[in-house]
Residue, then its C-alpha position, 0 to 999 in steps of 0.5 A: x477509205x476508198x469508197x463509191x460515196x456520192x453527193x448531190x451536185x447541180x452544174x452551172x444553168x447558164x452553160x447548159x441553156x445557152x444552146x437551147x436559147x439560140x435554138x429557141x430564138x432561131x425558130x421564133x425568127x424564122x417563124x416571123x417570117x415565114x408569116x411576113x412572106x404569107x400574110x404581107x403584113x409587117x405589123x402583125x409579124x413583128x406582134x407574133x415575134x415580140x409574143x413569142x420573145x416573152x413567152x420564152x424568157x418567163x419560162x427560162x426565168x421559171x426554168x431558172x428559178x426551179x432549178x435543173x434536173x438532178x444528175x448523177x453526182x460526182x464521188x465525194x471527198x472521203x477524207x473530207x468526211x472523215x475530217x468531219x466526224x472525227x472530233x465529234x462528240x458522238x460516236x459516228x459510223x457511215x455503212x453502205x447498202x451492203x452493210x460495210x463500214x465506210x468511215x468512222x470517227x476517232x471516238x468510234x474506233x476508241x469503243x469498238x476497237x477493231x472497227x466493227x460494222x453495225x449493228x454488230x457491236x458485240x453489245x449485250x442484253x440482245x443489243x446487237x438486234x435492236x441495232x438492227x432492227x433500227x437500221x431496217x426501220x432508217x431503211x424504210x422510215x429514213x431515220x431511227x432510234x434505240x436507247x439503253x444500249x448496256x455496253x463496258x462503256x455504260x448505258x448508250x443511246x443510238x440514232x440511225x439516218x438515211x444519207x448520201x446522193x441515192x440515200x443509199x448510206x446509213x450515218x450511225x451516231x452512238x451517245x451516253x445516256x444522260x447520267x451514266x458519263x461520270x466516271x468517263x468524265x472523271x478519267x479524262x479530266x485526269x487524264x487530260x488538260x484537267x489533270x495537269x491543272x490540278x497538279x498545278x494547284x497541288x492536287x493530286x488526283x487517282x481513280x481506283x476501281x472497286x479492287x483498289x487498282x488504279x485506273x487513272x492518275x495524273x502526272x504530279x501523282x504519278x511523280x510522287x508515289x513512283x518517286x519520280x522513276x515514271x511507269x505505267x498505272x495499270x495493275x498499280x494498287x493505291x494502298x501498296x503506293x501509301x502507307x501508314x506512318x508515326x502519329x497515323x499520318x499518311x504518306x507515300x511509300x516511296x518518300x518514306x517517314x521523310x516525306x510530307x504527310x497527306x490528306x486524302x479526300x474520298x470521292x464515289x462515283x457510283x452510288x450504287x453498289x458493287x465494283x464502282x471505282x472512287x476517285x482520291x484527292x490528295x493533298x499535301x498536309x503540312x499542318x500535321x507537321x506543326x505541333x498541336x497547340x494547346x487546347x481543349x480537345x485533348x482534353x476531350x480525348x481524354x474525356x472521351x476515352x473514359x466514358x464506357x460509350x463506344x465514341x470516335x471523333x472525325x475530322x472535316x474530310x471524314x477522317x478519324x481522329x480518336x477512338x476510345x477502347x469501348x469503339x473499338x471494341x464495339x466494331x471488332x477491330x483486331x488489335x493494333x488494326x489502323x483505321x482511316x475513315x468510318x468507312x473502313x469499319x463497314x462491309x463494302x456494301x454500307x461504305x458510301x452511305x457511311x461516308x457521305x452521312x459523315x461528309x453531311x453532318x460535317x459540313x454542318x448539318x445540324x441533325x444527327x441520325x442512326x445508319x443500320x450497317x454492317x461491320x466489317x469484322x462483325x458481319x453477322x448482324x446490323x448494328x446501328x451507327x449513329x453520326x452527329x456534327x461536332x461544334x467546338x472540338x478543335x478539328x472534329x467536326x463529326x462524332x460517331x457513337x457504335x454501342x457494342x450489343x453483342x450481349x443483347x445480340x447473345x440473349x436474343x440468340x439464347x432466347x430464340x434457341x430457347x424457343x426452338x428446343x421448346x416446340x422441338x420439345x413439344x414434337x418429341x413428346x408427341x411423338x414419344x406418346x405414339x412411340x409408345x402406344x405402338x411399343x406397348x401393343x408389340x410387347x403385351x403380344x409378345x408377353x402373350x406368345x411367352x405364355x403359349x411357348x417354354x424355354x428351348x422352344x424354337x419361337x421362344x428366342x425369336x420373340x424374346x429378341x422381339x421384346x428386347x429390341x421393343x425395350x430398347x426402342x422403349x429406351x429411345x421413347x424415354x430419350x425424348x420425353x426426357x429432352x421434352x422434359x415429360x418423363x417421371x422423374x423420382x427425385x431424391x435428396x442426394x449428394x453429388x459425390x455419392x451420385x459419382x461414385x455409384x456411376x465411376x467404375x462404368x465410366x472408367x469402363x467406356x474410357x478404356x485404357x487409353x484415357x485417364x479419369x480424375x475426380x475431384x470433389x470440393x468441401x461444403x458441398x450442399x444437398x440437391x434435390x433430382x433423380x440420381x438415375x437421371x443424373x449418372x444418365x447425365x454423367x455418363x453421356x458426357x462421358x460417353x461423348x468425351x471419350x469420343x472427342x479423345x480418339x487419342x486418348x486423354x483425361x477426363x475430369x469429374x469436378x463437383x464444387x460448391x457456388x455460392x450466391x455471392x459468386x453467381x451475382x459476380x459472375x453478372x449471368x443474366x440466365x443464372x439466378x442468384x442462389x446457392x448451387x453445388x455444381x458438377x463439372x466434366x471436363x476432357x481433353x479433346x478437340x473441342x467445338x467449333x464455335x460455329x456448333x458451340x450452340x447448336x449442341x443440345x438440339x435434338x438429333x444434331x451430331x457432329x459423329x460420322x453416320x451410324x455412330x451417334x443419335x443426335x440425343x445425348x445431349x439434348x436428353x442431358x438437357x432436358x434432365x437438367x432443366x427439369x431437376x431445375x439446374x442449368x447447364x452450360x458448355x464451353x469449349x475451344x478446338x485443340x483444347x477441349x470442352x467442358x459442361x458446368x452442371x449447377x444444381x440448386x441447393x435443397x434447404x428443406x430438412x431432409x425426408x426419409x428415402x422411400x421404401x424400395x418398390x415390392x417385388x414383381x409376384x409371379x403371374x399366377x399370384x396376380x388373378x383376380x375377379x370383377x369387371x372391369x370396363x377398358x377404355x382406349x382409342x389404339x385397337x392394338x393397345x385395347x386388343x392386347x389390354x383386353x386380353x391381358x385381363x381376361x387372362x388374369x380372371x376378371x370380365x372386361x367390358x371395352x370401350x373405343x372412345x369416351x363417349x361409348x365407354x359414358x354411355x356404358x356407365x349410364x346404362x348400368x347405373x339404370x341397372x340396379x344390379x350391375x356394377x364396374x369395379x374398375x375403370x382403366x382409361x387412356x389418358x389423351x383421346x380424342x372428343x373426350x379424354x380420359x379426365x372427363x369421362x372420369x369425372x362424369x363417371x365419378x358422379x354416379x360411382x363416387x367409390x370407382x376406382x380409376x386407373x389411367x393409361x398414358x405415354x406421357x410422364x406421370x407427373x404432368x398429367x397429375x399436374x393437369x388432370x387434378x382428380x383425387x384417387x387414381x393411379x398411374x401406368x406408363x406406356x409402355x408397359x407389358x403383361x405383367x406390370x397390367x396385371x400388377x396395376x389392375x391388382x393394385x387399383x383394386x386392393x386400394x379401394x378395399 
């Protein structure tokens, strides 16, 4: 490079002084004379002349000892500096005043192809302004220094100094940071004399990147895997250049089954994880060739592969020698899906803590220990691996144990869905109880507005679409307690059959014409005992969602069959206790669920339908009847094949009971009036409004009540009053301060004979279980005009 680089240059001081030496003496002898010629005096003339001879040569040897003046310095030898730097081992660049580049070293252009000036490199993470800065700080300072430089080559340290004659240049030098240099080192040691001495040895040597490309290789290498035709190494894959042959030994592709089997040693360079590249040692494995000699270890294998364990067992270099049936399945693997090394089990993130654990504990590290991993076909959860060194088993020298925990991960799953569907289900009867107080007030005023208004009447069919619609809403509440498992049920001692036939016409209704529906009924069928409108609820929406699974038509199959205990303690189900059951079975012939859904189908509001066309309740509501009748259910299904919902119903062994009589019919409004007072409790305005008027309406005098409290210092009150009586108490259940049960008990201390009817959106027979008081009746929200009346009419006949 042509440049106006100087050096520093001093020329010889004897040619330069000679003159002012000979000037220097010609005046000191002239002077001497000029003092002979005045004074006359030899001796005081030749003094003067020997003083002034020293005087002048102690300050030419001071002149000479301090050397000359600097001058201006001849242009270097560029070619000279550049031979300098360019085996150096730093990356060197040389740049002017005005920033321009004037010589570098080999190394230097290998980095920045292109020979970039610095400080711009092109180096990330704001690189190029700390370069930069630096150079400006060696302006100012004469030298400076910036580190952790994130380049493609790793992490870089540079140090930046002021040189040349001027000091008008800057000398550029670029290292690694100490531990970022192993996988350079490893690719020239490969690539270089290194490699060829390893192939000397019968070594071959590979490095791969994180894809498994080969990045380098070295000759001998090269020669085997290419067979011997050359070629260049980018975008060669190793696995595409080895294969898997009889007795699962490895060997090169191109040598074929022929070829001599290998041994490969694997070798991470980077601890870290993501893409790091590995480096392969290959080894020519002649003793695979030789038969096995007789030992114990096949002995071993055969003991290893009848123990229901999950064993393998892995050779020094931390291949796998042995597997039995239970480690393979316990890791997954397909069948017939080779495996190399444990690390081939892993996900790409667990593969060197893996195989260095191994490389550890082979080498004769005498403690075993569990690695949390991830497997490579089961990559869900962590499982633990647990490596120990093996002594005495021939060529093992580790054995790894893997427990398949699939079923123990299964039941944490069940139990953590039973959880959630319990708090959902405590949310839904919640929200239910306020559903209803808000439904009964709409009713109980439309029931109102019905008195005021006559068939015909312009009002009158709005409202009676009003009360519908509230009905249906109704519908909806009672969804949710039944998947909260808190609605009413009135069970029964039944069969399934009868269940069945009662509900099979409305089936082959909502299947249509297009689908086909089979019943099917085993012998010895036990009684069960559970609320048969509940269950044909049941049957028909898993019809309902069947015939939406078979757009195309199908078959739906209705199955009930008998299980006895002896089958269910075969079926080994740690959620099915051993019993008797008579079981119910519908089966079509649809799509199916994918499996990812298969466990999230009894959720409540979880559909799989387009928007608009399905609540998300179906099921879970299917859920919450069967597990409060006390049965299971259970769904199986796989996609192009169809699904299948198994129903298993305890069997009733009591003696059967009389079906209860049928309930009396509804009297007409005028036949509900009736006398006394009546004290109201309830906390919702609009539901005491509309009960409070309701009541007047039917004749009685209505004292109300906003809360417990108020309505306890009532009863106070009239207890002080000898001639004041209540002859009925109606209370909401669930208030807030004091509740209903309270108030009823302190109201009992005073009125033993009071008659009580309580007010609740939540199912009767919890709150029986709950509440615990003798002698009082139950109404459900929400309820209309008619059924108050009713209620009120019977609470007071009963205490007659």
């Amino acid at each position: 490079m042509a440049s106006a680089f100087s050096s520093i240059s001093v020329p010889d001081s004897r040619r330069a002084d000679r003159p002012i030496l000979i000037a220097v003496l010609a005046a000191g002898i002239l002077t001497a004379a000029l003092l002979l010629w005045l004074l006359g005096d030899v001796a005081a003339a030749a003094i003067f002349f020997a003083i002034f001879c020293c005087a002048t040569g102690l300050v030419m040897l001071y002149t000479n000892r301090v050397g000359t003046p600097v001058r201006a310095a001849a242009p270097a030898n560029i070619g000279l500096i550049s031979a300098a730097i360019h085996d150096s081992l730093d990356a060197v660049a040389i740049t002017d005043r005005a920033g321009r580049l004037i010589c570098a070293s080999a190394l230097y252009g290998d980095w920045f192809p292109g020979l970039p000036a610095p400080p711009g490199l092109a180096i990330g993470d704001h690189g190029d302004e700390r370069l930069a800065h630096a150079g400006r700080v060696a302006w100012r300072d004469g030298s400076a220094m910036v580190s952790d430089l994130v380049t493609g080559r790793g992490r870089l340290v540079a140090t930046v100094a002021r040189g040349g004659a001027a000091e008008d240049h800057l000398v550029w030098r670029l290292r690694r940071m100490p531990g970022n240099d192993l996988t350079d080192d490893a690719r020239r040691l490969i690539d270089g004399d290194g490699g060829v001495r390893l192939g000397a040895a019968g070594v071959m040597a590979a490095m791969v990147d994180g894809g498994g490309r080969l990045v380098a290789a070295n000759s001998v290498f090269l020669q085997r895997a290419l067979g011997g035709s050359g070629g260049e190494v980018a975008s060669l894959a190793l696995a595409d250049l080895l294969e898997d042959g009889p007795n699962d030994l490895i060997r090169f592709r191109a040598e074929g089954d022929a070829g001599t089997p290998l041994r490969v040693v694997q070798v991470p360079l980077d601890e870290g994880i993501g893409e790091s590249p590995t480096l392969f040692l290959l080894l020519d494995d002649t003793a695979a060739l030789r038969p096995a000699p007789e030992t114990a270890s096949g002995h071993i294998e055969a003991l290893l592969a009848m123990l229901p364990l999950g064993l393998a067992l892995a050779e020094r270099d931390g291949r796998i020698l042995f597997m039995n049936e239970a480690f393979r399945r316990a890791a997954g693997l397909p069948a017939n899906q080779p495996v190399l090394y444990p690390s081939d089990l892993v996900v790409k993130e667990d593969k060197a803590a893996v195989a260095d654990a191994v490389r550890r504990l082979a080498a004769g590290q005498r403690m075993s220990g569990d690695i949390a991993v991830r497997l490579r076909y089961r990559a869900d959860e962590p499982v633990a691996l647990t490596i120990a060194g093996a002594r005495g088993l021939g060529e093992a020298a580790a054995l790894l144990s893997l427990k398949d925990n699939s079923e123990e991960s299964r039941l944490k799953n069940q139990v953590a869905q039973a959880t959630k569907m319990q708090a959902v289900g405590q949310l839904a009867g919640g929200v239910a109880h306020d559903f209803n107080n808000i439904l009964t007030a709409i009713i109980g005023h439309c029931d109102l507005m019905l008195l005021r208004h006559r068939p015909g009447e312009s009002d009158y069919d709005d409202i009676q679409q009003i009360r519908q619609n509230s009905n249906r809403a109704a519908g909806l509440t009672r969804q949710l307690l039944a998947f909260s498992r808190q609605q009413t049920l009135r069970p029964q001692i039944l069969q399934l059959p009868d269940v069945i036939s009662e509900v099979s016409n409305l089936i082959k209704r909502l299947l249509g014409e297009r689908m086909r529906l089979v019943v099917k009924h085993g012998r010895n069928l036990g009684q069960v005992r559970a609320d048969p409108g509940q269950l044909e609820q049941v049957i028909v929406n898993l019809a309902v969602n069947a015939r939406d699974a078979m757009p195309s038509g199908g078959t739906l199959t209705v199955q009930t069959y008998a299980v006895t205990a002896a089958e269910v303690r075969r079926l080994n189900s740690d959620i099915l206790p051993v019993a008797d059951y008579t079981a119910l079975s519908v089966s079509d012939t649809g799509t199916g669920i994918p499996p990812e859904l298969l466990g999230k189908i009894f959720e409540p509001f979880f559909t799989t339908k387009e928007v608009g066309k399905g609540t998300g309740l179906g099921l879970s509501t299917v859920y919450g009847i069967v597990k409060q009748s006390g049965g299971f259910i259970f769904a199986d299904s796989k996609p192009g094949e169809g699904t299948s919902f198994v129903i298993y119903l305890p069997v009733h062994r009591a003696d059967p009971v009389a079906e209860a009589p049928p309930p009396p019919k509804k009297a007409p409004m005028g036949e509900l009036w009736g006398t006394g007072t009546i004290l109201l409790v309830e906390d919702e305005d609009m539901v005491r409004t509309v009960a409070e008027r309701a009541l007047t309406r039917q004749g009685y005098k209505v004292i109300t009540a906003a809360n417990g409290e108020e309505a306890l210092e009532m009863l106070v009150g009239m207890a002080a009053d000898d001639g004041a009586t209540i002859d009925l108490l109606v209370s909401d259940v669930v208030m807030p301060t004091m509740d209903g049960p309270t108030l009823v008990r302190h109201a009992r201390e005073k009125f033993p004979n009071l008659p009580i009817l309580f007010m609740s959106g939540y199912a009767e027979e919890q709150l029986r279980r709950s509440i615990d008081i003798d002698r009082v009746a139950f109404l459900a929200k929400p309820f209309s005009v008619q059924q108050l009346a009713e209620a009120a009419r019977d609470a007071l006949v009963a205490k007659q």
